[in-house]
N, C-alpha and C positions, 0 to 999 in steps of 0.2 A: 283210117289210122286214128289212135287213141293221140293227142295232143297234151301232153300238161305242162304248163306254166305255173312258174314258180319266181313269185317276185320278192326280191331283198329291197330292206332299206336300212342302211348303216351297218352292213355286214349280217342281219338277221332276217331271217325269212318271216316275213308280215302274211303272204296271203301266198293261193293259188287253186289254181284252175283245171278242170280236166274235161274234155271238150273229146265227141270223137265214137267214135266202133273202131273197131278194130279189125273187122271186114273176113276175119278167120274162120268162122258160123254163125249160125242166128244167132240175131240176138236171145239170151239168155241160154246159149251153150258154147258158145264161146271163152276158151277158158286166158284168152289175154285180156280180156276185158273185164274176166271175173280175178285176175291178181292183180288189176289196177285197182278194178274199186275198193279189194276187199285191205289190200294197203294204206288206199287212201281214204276207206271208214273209219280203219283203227286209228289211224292218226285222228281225224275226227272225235271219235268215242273217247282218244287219251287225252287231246285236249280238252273236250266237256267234262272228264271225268278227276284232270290232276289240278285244272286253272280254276281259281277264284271266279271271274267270270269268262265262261263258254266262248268259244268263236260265231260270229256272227259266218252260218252254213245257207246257202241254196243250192238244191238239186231240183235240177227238170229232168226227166226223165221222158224219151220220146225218142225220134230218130237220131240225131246229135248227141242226145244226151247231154248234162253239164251238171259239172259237180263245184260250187267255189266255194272259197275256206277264207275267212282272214280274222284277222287276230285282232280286240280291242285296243286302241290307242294307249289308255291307260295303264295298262298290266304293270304290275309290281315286279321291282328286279329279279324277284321267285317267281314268281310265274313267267317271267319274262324266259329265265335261265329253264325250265318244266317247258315251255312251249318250244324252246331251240332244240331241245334234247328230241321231243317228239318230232317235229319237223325238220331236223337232219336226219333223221332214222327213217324217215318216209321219202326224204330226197334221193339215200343212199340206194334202198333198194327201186325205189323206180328207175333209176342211172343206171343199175345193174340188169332192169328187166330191158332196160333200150339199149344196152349193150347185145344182150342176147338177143332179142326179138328187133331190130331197129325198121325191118317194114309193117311193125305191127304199133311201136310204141314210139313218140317223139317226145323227149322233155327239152322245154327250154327256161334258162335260167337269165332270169333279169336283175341285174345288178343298178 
């Protein structure tokens, strides 16, 4: 099972984690493993591409897999508001892929 955590602090998402296979085919044909990542690159890519400065990113890649994202401490109120916009849009539709798929995808959200 694909696992991703998603941790808030003060009502905005700071970071998360995606952890996991998804156990549906091999790896690299697996197509619930490929709308998680491919979701949670674009978030990736929108925040290196719309923030002043980038999210600090690690990806292993292996049997577990792990993908973590978190957002500089600093960010300006505009970037602040540019990084919420990208990371509820990448919340909403992972919630919708664990709606549909829920023995393939687990999100949990920490507040």
């Amino acid at each position: 099972m694909i696992t991703v955590s998603i941790e808030y602090r003060d009502e905005q998402i700071v970071a998360f984690t995606i952890t996991g296979h998804a156990g549906y085919a091999a790896p690299g044909q697996d197509i619930y493993c490929a709308g998680v990542s491919a979701i949670a690159q674009t978030a990736v890519l929108g925040l290196a591409r719309h923030l002043s400065t980038g999210p600090q990113v690690q990806i292993v890649e292996g049997e577990n897999n792990l993908l973590q994202c978190s957002l500089p401490v600093d960010l300006s109120s505009d970037d602040r508001y540019k990084a919420q916009l990208i990371l509820s849009t990448m919340e909403a539709g992972l919630l919708s892929m664990q709606e549909a798929y829920p023995q393939y995808v687990k999100v949990i959200v920490r507040r």
